[in-house]
Residue frames as a rotation matrix with the C-alpha (Angstrom) as fourth column:
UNK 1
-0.848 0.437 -0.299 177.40
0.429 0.898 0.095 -27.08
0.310 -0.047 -0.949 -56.43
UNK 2
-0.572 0.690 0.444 173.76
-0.821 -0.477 -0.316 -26.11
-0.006 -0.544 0.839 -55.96
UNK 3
-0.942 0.252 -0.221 171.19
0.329 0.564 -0.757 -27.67
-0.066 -0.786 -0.614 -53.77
UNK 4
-0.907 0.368 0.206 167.87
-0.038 -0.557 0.829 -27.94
0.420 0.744 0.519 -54.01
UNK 5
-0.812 0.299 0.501 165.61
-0.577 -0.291 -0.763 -27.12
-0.083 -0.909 0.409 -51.29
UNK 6
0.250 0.954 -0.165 162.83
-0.964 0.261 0.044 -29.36
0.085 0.148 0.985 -52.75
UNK 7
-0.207 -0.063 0.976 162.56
-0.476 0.878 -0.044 -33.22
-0.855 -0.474 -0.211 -51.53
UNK 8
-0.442 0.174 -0.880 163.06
-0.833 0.283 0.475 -35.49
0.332 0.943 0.019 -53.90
UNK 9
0.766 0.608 -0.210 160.65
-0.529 0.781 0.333 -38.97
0.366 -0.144 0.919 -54.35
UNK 10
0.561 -0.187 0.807 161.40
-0.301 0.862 0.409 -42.40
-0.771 -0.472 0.427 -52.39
UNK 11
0.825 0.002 0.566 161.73
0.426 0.656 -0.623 -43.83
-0.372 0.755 0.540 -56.00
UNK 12
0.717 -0.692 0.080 164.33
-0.256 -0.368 -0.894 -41.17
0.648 0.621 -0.441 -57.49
UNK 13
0.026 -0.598 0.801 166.65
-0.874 0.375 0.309 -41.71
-0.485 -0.708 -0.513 -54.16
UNK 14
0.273 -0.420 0.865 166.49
-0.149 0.870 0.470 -45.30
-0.950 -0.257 0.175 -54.56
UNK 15
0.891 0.002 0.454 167.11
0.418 0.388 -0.821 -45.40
-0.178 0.922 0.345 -58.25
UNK 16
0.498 -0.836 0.229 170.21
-0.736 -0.548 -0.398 -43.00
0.458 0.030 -0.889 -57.70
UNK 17
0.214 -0.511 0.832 171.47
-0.712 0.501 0.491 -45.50
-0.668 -0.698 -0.257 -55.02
UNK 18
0.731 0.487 0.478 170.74
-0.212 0.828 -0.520 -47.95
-0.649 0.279 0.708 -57.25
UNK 19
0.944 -0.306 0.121 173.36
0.022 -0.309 -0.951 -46.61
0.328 0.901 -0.285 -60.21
UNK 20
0.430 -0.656 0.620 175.88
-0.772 -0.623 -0.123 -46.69
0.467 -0.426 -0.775 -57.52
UNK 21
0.374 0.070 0.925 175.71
-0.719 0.651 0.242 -49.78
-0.585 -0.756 0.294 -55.90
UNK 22
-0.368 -0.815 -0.448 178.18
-0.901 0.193 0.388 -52.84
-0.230 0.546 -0.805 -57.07
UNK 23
-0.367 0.757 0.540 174.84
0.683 0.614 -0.396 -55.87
-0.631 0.223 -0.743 -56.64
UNK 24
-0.457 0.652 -0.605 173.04
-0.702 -0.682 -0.206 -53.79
-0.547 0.331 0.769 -58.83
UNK 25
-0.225 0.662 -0.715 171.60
-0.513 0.543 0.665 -56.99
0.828 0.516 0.218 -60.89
UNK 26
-0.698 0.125 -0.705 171.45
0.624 0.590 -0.513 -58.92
0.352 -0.798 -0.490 -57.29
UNK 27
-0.864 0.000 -0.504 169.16
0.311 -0.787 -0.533 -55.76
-0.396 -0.617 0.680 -56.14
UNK 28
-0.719 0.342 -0.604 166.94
-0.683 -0.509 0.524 -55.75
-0.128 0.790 0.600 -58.83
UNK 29
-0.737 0.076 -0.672 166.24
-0.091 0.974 0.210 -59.00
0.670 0.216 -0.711 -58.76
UNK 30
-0.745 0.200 -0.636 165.33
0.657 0.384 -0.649 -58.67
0.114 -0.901 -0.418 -55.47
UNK 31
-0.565 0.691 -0.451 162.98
-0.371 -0.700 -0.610 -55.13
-0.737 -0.177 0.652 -55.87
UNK 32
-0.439 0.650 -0.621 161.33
-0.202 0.602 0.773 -57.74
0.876 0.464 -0.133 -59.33
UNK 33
-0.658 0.382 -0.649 160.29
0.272 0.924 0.268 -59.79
0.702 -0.001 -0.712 -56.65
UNK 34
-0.657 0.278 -0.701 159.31
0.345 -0.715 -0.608 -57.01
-0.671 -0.641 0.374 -54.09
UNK 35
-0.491 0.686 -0.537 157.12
-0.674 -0.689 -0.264 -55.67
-0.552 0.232 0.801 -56.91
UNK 36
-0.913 0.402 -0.063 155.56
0.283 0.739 0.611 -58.80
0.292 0.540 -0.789 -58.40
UNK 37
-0.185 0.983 0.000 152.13
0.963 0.181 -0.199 -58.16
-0.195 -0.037 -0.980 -56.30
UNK 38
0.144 0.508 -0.849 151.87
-0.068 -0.851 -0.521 -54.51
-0.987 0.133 -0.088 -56.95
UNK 39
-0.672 -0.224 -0.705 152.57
-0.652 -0.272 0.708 -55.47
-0.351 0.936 0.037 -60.71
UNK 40
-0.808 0.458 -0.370 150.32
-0.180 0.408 0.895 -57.95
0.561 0.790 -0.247 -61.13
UNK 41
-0.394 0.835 0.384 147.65
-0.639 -0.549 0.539 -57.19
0.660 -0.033 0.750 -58.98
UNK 42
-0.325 0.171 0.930 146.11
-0.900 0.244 -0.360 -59.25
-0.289 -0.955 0.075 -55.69
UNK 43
0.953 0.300 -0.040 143.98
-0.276 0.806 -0.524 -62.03
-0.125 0.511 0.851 -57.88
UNK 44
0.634 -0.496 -0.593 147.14
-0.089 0.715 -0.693 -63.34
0.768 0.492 0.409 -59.61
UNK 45
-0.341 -0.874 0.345 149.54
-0.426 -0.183 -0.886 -62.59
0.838 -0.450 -0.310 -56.53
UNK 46
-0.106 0.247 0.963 147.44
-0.938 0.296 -0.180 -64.81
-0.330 -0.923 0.200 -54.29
UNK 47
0.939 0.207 0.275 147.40
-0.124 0.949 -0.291 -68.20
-0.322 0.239 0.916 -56.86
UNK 48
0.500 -0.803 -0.323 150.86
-0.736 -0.198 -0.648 -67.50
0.457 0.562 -0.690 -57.02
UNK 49
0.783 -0.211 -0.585 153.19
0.401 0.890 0.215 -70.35
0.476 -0.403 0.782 -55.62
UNK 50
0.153 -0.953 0.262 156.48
0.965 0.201 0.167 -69.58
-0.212 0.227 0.951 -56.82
UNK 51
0.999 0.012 -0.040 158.40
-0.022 -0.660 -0.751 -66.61
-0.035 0.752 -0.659 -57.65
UNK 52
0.385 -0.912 0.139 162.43
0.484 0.328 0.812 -66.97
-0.786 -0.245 0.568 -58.33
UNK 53
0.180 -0.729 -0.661 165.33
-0.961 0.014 -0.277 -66.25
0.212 0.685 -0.697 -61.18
UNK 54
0.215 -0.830 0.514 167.38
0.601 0.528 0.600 -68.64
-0.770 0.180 0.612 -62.86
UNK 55
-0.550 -0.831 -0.079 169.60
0.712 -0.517 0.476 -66.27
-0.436 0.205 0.876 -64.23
UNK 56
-0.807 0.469 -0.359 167.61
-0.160 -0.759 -0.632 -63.95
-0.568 -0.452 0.687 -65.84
UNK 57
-0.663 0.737 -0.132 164.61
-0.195 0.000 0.981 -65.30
0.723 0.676 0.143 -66.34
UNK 58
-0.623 0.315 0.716 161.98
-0.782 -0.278 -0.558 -64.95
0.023 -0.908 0.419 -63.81
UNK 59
-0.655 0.562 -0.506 159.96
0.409 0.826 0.388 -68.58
0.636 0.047 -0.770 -62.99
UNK 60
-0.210 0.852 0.479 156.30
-0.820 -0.420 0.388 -68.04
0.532 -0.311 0.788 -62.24
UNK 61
-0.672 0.530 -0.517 154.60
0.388 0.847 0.363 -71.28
0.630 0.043 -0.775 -60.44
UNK 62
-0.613 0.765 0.200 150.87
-0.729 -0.644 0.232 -70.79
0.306 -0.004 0.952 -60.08
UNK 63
-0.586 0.229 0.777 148.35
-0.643 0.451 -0.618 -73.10
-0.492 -0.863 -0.118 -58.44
UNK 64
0.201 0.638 0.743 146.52
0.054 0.750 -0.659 -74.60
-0.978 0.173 0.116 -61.57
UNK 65
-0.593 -0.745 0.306 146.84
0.651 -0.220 0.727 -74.87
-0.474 0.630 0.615 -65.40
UNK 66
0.561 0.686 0.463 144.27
0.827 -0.451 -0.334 -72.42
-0.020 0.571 -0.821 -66.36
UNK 67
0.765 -0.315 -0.562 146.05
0.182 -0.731 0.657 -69.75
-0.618 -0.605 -0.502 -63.93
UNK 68
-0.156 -0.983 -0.096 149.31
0.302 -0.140 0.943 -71.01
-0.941 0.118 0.318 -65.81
UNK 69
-0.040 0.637 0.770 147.65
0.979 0.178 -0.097 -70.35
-0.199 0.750 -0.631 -69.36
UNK 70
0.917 0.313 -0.246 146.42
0.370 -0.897 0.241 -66.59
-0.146 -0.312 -0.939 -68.40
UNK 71
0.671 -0.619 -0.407 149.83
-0.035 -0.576 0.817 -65.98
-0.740 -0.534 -0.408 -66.95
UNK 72
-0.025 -0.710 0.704 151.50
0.608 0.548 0.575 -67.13
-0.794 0.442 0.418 -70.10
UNK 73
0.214 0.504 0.837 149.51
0.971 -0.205 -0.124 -65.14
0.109 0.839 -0.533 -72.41
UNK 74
0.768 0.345 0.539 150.29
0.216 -0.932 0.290 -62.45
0.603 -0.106 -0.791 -70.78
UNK 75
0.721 -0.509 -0.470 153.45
0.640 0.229 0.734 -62.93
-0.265 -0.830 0.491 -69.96
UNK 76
-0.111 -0.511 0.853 155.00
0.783 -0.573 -0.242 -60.23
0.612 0.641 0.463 -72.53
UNK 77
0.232 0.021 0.973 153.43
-0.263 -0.961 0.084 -56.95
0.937 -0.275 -0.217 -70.82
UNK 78
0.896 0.181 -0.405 154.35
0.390 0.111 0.914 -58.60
0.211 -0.977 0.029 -67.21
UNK 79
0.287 -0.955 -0.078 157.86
0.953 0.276 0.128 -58.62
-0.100 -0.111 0.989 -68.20
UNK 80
-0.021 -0.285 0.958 157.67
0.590 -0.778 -0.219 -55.35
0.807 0.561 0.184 -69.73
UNK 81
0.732 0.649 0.208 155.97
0.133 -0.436 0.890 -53.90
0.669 -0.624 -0.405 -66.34
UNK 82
0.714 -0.363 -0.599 158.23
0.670 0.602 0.434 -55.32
0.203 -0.711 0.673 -64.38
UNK 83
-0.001 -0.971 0.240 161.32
0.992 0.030 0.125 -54.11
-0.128 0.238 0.963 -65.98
UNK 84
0.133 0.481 0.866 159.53
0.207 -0.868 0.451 -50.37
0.969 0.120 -0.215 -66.17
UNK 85
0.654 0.456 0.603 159.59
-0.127 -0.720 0.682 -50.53
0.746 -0.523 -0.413 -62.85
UNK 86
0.554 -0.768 -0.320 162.85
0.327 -0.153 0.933 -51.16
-0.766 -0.621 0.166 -61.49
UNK 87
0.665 -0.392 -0.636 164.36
-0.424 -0.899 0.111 -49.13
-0.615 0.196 -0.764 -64.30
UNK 88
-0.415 -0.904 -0.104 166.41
-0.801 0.309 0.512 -51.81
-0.430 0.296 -0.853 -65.85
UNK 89
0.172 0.248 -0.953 166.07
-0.766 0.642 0.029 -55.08
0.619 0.725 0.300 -68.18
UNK 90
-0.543 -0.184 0.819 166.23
-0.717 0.609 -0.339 -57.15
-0.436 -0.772 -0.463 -65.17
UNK 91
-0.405 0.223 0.887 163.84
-0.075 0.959 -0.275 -59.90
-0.911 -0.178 -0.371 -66.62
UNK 92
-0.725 -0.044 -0.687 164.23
-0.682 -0.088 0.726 -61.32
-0.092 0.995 0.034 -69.99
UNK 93
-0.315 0.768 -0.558 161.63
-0.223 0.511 0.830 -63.87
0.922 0.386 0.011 -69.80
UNK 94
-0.756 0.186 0.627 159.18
-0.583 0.243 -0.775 -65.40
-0.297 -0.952 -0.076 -67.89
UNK 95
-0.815 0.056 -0.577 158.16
-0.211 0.899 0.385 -68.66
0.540 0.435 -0.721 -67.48
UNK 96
-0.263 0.633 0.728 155.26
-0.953 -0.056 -0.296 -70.01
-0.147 -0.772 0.618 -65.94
UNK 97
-0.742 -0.243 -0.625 154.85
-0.204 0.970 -0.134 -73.37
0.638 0.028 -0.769 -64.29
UNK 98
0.328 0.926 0.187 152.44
-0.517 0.011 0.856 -75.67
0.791 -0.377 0.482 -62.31
């Protein structure tokens, strides 16, 4: 077994845990919703109501219907972001509501 004197990132650690752990879709879920404002950015993460699952689709609810509009159009690369960044297909759609 060798060992490697260099420190590895926050992010690799927790993805290793991650591969290990028996919630692994309960966990995800939960780091989706932990990264919603660094994925979509302070503006949209402050007219945000709502964020949730029902099973695996992630419900948006936003504060007006323009907001919900935007967020719709552009709900393809959120999902994609999302799921990029906890490592896994954790959210097949997303919906967005007023």
């Amino acid at each position: 077994m060798s060992y490697s004197n260099k420190p590895k990132s926050l992010d690799s650690l927790l993805k290793d845990f991650m591969k290990r752990i028996p919630q692994r879709s309960e966990m995800k879920r939960g780091l989706v919703l932990h990264f919603w404002p660094e994925v979509v950015g302070e503006q949209v993460s402050k007219i945000t109501k709502d964020v949730y699952f029902e099973r695996d689709r992630l419900i948006v609810k936003v504060v007006n219907d323009a907001w919900r509009h935007e967020l719709h159009m552009n709900r393809y690369s959120i999902k994609k972001k999302l799921n990029v960044k906890v490592g896994s297909e954790v959210v097949k759609d997303v919906i967005v509501r007023c």
